[in-house]
Structure formats: C-alpha cells, structure tokens
Backbone as XML, in Angstrom:
<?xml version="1.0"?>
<chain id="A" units="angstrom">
  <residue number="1" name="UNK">
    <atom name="N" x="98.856" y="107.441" z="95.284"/>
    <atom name="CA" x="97.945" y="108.060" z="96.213"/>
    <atom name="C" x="96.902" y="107.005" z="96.610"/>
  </residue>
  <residue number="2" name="UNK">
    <atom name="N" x="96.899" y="106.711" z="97.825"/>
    <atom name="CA" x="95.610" y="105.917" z="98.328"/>
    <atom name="C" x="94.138" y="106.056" z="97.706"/>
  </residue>
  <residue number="3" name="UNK">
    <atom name="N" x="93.757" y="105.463" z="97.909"/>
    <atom name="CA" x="91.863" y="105.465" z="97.776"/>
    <atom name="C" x="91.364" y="106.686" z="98.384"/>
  </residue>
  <residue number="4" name="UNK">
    <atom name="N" x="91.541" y="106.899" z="100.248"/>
    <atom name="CA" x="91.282" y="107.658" z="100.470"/>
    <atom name="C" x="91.159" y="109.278" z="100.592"/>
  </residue>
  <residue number="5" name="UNK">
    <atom name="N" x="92.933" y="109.470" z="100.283"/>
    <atom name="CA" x="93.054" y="110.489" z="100.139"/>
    <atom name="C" x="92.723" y="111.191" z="98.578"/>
  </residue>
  <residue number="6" name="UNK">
    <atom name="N" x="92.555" y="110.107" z="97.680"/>
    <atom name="CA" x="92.021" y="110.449" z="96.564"/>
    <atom name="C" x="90.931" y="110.975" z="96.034"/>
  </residue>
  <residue number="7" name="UNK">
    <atom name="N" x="89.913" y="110.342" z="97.090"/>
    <atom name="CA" x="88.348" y="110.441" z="97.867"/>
    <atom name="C" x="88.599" y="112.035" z="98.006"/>
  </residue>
  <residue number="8" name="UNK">
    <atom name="N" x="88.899" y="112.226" z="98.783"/>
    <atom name="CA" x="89.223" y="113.795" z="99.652"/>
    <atom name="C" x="89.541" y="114.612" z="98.354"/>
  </residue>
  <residue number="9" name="UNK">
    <atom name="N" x="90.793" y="114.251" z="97.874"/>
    <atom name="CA" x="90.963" y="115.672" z="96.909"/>
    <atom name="C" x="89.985" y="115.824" z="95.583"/>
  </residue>
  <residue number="10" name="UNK">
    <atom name="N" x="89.758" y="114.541" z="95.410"/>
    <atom name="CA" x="88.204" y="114.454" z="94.175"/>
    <atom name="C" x="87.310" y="115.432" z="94.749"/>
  </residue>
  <residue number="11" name="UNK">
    <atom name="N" x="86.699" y="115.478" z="96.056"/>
    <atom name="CA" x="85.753" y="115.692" z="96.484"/>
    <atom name="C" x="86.214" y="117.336" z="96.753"/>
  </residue>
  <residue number="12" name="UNK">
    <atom name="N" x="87.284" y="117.792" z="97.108"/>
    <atom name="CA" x="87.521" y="118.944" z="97.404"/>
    <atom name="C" x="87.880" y="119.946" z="95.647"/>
  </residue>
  <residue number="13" name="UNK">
    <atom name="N" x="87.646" y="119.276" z="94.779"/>
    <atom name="CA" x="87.908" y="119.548" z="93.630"/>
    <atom name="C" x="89.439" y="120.000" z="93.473"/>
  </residue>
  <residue number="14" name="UNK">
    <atom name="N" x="90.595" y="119.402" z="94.167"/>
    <atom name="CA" x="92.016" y="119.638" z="94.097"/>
    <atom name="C" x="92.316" y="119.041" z="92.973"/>
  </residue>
  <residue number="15" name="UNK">
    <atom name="N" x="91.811" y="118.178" z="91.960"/>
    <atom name="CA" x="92.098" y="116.652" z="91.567"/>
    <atom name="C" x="91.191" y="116.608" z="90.662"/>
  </residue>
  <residue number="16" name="UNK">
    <atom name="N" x="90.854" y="116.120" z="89.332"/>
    <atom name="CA" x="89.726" y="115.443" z="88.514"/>
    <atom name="C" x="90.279" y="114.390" z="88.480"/>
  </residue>
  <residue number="17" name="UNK">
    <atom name="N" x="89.264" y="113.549" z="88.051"/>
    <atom name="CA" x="89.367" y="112.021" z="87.700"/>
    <atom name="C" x="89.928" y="111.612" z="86.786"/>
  </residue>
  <residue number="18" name="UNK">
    <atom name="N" x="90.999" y="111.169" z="86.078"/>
    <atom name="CA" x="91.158" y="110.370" z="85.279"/>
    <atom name="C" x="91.371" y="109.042" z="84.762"/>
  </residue>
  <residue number="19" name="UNK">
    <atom name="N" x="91.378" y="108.616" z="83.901"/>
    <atom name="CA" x="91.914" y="107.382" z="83.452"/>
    <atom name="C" x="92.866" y="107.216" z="82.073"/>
  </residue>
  <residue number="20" name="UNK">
    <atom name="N" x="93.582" y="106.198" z="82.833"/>
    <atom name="CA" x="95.138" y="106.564" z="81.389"/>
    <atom name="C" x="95.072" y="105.247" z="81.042"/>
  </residue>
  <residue number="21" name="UNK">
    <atom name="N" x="96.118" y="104.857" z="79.951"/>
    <atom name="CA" x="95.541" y="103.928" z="78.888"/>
    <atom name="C" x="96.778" y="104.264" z="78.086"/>
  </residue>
  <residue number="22" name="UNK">
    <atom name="N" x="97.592" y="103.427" z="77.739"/>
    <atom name="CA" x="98.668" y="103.812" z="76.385"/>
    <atom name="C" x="98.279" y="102.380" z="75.218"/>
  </residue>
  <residue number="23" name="UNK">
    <atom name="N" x="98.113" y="103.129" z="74.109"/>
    <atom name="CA" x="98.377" y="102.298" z="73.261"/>
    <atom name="C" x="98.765" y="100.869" z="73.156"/>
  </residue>
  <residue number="24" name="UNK">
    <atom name="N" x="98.756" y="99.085" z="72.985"/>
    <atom name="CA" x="98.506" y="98.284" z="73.022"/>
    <atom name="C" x="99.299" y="98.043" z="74.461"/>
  </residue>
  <residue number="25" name="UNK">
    <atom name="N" x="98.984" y="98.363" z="75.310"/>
    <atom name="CA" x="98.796" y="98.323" z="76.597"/>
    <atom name="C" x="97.815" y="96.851" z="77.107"/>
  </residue>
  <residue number="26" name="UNK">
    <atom name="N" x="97.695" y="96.441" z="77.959"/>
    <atom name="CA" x="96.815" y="95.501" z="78.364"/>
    <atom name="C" x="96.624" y="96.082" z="80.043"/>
  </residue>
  <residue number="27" name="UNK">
    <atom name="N" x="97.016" y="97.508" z="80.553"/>
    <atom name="CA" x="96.330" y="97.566" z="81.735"/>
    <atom name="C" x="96.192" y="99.209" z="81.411"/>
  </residue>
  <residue number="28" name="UNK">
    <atom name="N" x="95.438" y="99.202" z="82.222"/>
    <atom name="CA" x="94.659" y="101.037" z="82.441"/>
    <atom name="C" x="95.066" y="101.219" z="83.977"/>
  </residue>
  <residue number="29" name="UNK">
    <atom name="N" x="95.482" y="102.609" z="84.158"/>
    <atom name="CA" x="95.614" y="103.243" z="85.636"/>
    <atom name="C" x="94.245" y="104.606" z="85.704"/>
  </residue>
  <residue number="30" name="UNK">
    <atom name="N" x="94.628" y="104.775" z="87.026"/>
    <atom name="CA" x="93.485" y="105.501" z="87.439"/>
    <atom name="C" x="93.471" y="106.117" z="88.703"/>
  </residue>
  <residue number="31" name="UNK">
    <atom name="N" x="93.231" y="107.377" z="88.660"/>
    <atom name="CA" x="93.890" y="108.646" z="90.026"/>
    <atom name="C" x="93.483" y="109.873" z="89.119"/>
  </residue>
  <residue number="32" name="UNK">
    <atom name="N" x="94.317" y="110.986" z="90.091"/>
    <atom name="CA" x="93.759" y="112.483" z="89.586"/>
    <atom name="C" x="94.830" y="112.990" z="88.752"/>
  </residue>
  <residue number="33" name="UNK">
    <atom name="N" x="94.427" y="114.635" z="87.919"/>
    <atom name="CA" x="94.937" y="115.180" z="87.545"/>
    <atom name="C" x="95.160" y="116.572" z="88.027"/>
  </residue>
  <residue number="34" name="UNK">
    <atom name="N" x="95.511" y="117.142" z="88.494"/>
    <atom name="CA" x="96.050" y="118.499" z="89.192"/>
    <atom name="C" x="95.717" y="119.826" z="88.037"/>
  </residue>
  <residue number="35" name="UNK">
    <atom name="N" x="95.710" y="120.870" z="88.425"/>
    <atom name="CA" x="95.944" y="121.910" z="87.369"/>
    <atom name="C" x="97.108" y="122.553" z="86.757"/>
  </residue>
  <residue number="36" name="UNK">
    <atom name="N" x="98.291" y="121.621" z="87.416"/>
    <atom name="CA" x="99.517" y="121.698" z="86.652"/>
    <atom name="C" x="100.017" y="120.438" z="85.360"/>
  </residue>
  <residue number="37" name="UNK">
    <atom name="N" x="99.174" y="119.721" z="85.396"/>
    <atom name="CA" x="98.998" y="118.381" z="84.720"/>
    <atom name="C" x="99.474" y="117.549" z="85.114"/>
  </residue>
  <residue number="38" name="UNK">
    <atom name="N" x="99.754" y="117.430" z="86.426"/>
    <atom name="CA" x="100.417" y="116.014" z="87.317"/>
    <atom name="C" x="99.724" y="115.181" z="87.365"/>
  </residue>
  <residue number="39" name="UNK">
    <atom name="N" x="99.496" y="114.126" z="87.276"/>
    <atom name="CA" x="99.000" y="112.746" z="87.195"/>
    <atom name="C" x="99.192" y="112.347" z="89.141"/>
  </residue>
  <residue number="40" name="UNK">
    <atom name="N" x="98.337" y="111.787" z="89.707"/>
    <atom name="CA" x="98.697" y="111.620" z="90.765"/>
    <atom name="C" x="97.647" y="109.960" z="91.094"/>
  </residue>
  <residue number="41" name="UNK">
    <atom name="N" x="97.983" y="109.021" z="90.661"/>
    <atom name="CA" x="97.560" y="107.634" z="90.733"/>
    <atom name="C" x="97.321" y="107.168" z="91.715"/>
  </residue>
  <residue number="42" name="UNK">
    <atom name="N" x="96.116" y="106.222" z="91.499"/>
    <atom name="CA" x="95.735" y="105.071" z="92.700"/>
    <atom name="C" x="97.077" y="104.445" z="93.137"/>
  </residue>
  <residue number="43" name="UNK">
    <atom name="N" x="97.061" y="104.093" z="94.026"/>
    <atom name="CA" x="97.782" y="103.011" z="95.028"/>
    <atom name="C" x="97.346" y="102.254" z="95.907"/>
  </residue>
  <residue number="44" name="UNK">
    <atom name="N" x="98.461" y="101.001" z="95.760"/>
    <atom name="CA" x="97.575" y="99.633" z="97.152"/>
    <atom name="C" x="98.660" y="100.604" z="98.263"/>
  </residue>
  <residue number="45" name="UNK">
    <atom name="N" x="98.269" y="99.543" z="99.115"/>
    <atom name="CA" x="98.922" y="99.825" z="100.552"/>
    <atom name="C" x="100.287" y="100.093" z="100.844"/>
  </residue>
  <residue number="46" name="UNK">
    <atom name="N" x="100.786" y="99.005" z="99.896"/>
    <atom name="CA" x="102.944" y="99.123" z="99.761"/>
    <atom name="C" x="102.944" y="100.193" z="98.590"/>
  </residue>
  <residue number="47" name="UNK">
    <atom name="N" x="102.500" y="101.018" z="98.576"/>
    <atom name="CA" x="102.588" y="102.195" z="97.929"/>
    <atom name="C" x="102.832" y="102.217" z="96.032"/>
  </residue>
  <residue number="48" name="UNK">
    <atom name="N" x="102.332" y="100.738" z="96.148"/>
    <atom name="CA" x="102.652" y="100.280" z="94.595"/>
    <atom name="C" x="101.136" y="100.840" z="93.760"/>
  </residue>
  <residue number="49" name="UNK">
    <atom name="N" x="101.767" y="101.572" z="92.524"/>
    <atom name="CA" x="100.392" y="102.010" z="91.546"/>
    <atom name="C" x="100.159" y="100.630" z="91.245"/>
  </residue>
  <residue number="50" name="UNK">
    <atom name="N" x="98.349" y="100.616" z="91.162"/>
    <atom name="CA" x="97.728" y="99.776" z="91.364"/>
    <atom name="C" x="96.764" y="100.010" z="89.581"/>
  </residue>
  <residue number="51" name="UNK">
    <atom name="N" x="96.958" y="98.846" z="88.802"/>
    <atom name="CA" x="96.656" y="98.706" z="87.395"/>
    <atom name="C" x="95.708" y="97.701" z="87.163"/>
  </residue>
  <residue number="52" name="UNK">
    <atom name="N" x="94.528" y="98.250" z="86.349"/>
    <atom name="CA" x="93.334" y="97.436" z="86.109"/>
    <atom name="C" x="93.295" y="96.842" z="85.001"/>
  </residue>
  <residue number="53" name="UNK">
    <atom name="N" x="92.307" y="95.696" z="84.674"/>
    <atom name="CA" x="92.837" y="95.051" z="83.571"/>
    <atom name="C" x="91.784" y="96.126" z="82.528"/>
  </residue>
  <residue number="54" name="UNK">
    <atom name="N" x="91.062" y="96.277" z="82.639"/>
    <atom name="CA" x="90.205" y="96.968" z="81.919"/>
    <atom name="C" x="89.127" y="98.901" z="82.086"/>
  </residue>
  <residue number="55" name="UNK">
    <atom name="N" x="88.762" y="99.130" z="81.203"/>
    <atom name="CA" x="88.430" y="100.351" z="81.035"/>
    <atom name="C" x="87.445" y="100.132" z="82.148"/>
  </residue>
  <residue number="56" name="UNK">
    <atom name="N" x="86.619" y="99.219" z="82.158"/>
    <atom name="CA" x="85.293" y="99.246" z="83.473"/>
    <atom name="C" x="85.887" y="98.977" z="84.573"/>
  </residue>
  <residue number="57" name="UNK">
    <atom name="N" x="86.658" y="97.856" z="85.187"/>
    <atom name="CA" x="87.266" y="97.960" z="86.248"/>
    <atom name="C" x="88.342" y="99.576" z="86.800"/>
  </residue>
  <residue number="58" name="UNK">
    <atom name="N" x="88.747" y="100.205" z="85.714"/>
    <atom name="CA" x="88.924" y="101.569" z="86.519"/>
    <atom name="C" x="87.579" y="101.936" z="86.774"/>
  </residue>
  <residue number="59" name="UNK">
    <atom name="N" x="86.983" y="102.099" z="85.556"/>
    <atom name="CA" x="85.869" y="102.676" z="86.203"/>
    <atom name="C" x="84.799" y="102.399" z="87.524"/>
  </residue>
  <residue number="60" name="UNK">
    <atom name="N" x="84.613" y="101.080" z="88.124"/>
    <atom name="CA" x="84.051" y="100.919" z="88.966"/>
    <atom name="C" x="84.871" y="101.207" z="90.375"/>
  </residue>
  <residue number="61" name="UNK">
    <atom name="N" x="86.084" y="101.696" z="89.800"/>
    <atom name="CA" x="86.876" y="101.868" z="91.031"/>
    <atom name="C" x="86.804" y="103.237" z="91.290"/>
  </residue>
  <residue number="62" name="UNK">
    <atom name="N" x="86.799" y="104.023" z="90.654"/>
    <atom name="CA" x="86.738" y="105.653" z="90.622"/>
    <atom name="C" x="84.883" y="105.594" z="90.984"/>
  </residue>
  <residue number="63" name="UNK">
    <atom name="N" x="83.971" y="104.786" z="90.173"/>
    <atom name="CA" x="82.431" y="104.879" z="91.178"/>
    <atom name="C" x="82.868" y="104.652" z="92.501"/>
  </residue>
  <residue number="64" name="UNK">
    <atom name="N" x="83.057" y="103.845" z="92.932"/>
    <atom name="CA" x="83.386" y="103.488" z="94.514"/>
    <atom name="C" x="83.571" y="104.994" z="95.218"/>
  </residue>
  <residue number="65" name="UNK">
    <atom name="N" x="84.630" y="105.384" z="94.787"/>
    <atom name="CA" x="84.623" y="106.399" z="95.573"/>
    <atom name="C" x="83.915" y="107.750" z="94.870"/>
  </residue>
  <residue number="66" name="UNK">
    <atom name="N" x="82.947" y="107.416" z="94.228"/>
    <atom name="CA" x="81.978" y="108.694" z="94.284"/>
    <atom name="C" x="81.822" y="109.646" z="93.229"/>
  </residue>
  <residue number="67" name="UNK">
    <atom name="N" x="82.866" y="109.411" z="92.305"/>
    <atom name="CA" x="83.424" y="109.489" z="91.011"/>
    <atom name="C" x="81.607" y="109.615" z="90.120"/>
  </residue>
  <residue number="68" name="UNK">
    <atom name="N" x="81.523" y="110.705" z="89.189"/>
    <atom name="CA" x="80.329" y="110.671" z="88.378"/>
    <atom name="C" x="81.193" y="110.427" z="86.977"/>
  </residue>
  <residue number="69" name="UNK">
    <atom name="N" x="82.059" y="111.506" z="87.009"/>
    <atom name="CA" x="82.626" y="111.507" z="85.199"/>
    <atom name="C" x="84.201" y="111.455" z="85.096"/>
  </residue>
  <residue number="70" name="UNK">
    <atom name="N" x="84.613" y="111.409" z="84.299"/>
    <atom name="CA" x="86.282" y="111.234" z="84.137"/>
    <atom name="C" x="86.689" y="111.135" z="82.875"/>
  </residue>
  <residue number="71" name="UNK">
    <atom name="N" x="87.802" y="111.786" z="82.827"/>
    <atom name="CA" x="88.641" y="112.031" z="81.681"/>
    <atom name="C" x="89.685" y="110.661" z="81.065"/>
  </residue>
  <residue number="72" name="UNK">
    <atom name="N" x="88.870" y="110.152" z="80.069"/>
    <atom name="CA" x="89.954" y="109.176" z="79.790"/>
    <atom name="C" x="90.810" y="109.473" z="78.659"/>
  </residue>
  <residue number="73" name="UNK">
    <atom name="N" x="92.394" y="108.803" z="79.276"/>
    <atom name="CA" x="93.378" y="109.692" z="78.152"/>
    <atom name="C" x="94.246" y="108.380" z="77.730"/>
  </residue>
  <residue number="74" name="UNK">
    <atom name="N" x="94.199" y="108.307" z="76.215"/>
    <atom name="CA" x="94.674" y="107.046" z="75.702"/>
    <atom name="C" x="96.105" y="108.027" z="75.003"/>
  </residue>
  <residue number="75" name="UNK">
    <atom name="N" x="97.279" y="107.495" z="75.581"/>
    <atom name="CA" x="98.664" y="107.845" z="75.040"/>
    <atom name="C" x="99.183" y="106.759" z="73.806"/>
  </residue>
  <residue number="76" name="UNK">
    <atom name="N" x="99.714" y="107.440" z="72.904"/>
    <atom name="CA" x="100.161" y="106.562" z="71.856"/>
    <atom name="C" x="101.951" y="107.511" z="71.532"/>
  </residue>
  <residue number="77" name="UNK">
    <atom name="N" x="102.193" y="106.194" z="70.594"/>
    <atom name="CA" x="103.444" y="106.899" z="69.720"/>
    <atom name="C" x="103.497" y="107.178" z="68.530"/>
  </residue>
  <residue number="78" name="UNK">
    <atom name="N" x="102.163" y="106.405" z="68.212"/>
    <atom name="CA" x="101.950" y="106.289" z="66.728"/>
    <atom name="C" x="102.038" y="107.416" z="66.173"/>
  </residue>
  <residue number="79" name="UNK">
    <atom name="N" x="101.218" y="108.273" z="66.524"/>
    <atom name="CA" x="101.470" y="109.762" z="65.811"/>
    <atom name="C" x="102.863" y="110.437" z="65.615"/>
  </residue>
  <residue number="80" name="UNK">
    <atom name="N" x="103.826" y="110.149" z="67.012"/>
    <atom name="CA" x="105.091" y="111.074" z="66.709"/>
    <atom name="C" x="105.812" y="109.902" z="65.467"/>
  </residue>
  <residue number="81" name="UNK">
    <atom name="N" x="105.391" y="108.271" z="65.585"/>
    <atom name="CA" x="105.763" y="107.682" z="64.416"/>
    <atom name="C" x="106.184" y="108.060" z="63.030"/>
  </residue>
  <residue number="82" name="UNK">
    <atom name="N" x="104.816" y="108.656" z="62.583"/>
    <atom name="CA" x="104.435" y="109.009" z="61.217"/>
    <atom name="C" x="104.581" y="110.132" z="61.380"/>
  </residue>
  <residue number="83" name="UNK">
    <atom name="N" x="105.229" y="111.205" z="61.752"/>
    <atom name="CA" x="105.019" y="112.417" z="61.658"/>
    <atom name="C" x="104.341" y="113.325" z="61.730"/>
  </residue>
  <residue number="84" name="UNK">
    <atom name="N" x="103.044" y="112.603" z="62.231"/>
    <atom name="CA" x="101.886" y="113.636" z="62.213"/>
    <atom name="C" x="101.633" y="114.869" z="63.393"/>
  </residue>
  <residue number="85" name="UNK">
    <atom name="N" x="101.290" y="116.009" z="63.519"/>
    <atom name="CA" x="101.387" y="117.259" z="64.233"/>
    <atom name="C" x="100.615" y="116.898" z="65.234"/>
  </residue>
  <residue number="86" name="UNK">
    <atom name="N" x="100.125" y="115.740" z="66.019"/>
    <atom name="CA" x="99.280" y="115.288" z="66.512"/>
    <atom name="C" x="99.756" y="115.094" z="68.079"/>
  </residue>
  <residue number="87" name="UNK">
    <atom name="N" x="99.281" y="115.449" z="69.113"/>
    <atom name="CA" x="100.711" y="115.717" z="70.630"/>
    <atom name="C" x="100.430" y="114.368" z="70.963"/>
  </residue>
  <residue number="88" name="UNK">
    <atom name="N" x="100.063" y="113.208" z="70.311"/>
    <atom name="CA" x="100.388" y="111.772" z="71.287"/>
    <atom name="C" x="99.288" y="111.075" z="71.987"/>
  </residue>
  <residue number="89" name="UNK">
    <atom name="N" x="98.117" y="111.619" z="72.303"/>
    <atom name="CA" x="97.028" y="111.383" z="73.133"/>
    <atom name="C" x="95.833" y="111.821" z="72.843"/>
  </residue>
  <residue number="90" name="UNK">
    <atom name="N" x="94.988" y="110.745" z="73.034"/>
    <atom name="CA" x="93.088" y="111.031" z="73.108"/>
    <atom name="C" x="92.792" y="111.499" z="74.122"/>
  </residue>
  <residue number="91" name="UNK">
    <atom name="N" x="92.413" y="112.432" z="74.253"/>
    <atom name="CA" x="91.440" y="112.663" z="75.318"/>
    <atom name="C" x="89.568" y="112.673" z="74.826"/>
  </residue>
  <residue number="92" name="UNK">
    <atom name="N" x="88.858" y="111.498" z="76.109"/>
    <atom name="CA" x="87.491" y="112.164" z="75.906"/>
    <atom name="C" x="86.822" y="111.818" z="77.636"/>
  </residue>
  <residue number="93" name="UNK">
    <atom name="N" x="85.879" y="112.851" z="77.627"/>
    <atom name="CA" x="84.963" y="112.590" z="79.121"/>
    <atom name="C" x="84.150" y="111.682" z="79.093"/>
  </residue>
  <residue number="94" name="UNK">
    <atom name="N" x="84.012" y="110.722" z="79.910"/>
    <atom name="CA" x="83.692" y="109.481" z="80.370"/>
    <atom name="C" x="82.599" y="110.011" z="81.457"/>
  </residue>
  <residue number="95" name="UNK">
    <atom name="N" x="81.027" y="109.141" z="81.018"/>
    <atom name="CA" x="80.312" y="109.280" z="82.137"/>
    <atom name="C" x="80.156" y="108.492" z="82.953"/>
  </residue>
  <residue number="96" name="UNK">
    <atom name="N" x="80.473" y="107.887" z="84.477"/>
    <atom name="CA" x="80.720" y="106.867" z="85.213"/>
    <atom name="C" x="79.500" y="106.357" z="85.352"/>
  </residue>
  <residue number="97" name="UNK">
    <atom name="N" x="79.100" y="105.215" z="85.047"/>
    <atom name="CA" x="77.677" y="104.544" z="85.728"/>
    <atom name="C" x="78.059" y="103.908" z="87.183"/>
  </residue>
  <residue number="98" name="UNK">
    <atom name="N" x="76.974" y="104.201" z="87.943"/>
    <atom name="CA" x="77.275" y="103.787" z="89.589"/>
    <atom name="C" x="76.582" y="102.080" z="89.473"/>
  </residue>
</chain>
C-alpha cells in the first residue's frame, strides 16, 4: 500500500498503525492492520514492500504521515520451539515522537 493511501485509511480509522519485526531479523516493516487482522504494508512505487533498517526509521515514517501511536509486533519461533503455549508474538503500543 502506498504512503498515501495509507495516510487516508490511518486517518479514516479503516487501518491502525503498525510495526512488524520477526525475531533476529535485521529489517522492520510498517503499514496497517485491518479488523480482520490483515496486515496491509508500506510500499515504494514498483509496488515493492518497502523495509527499514530500524525500529525509529519505521517510526519516523509512520510520523510523516501523521501517525501519533502504533502497535509494534515482534514475531518469533522461539516459543513454538520449546513448546511453550505462547502464540509466537509481542505485542506492545508504541508512542510516536514527531
């Protein structure tokens, strides 16, 4: 999903903010989440998801467009690893500094 239209559905509350993150990962993505739990990601222009090197660079990208707070969700395997009853992922709310 573009910048802009991302703009739009943030703003129309279609969409929250998130930010994703898997486990020894070295890039973070960043776009909305729907109320069906669809993930719906930034994109450049050739329609390629577009990956930041770091937790602040999403974040100054989601400020840009107007973004106050966001859900960051760190996915792992570790848990289904070891067996633990644990569904795979952190979630916590992120307050955006402008």
């Amino acid at each position: 999903m573009r910048a802009n239209e991302l703009k739009s559905q943030l703003n129309q509350h279609l969409l929250d903010a998130i930010i994703l993150s898997y486990a020894d990962a070295n890039h973070y993505l960043a776009g909305g989440i729907d109320p069906n739990g669809n993930y719906h990601l930034l994109s450049d222009e050739l329609g390629r998801t577009m990956t930041f090197n770091s937790l602040r660079e999403a974040e100054v990208m989601l400020a840009s467009l107007g973004v106050g707070s966001a859900t960051f969700e760190m996915q792992t395997a570790y848990d289904e690893m070891v067996g633990s009853p644990v569904t795979g992922s952190t979630k916590t709310s992120l307050t955006i500094l402008h």
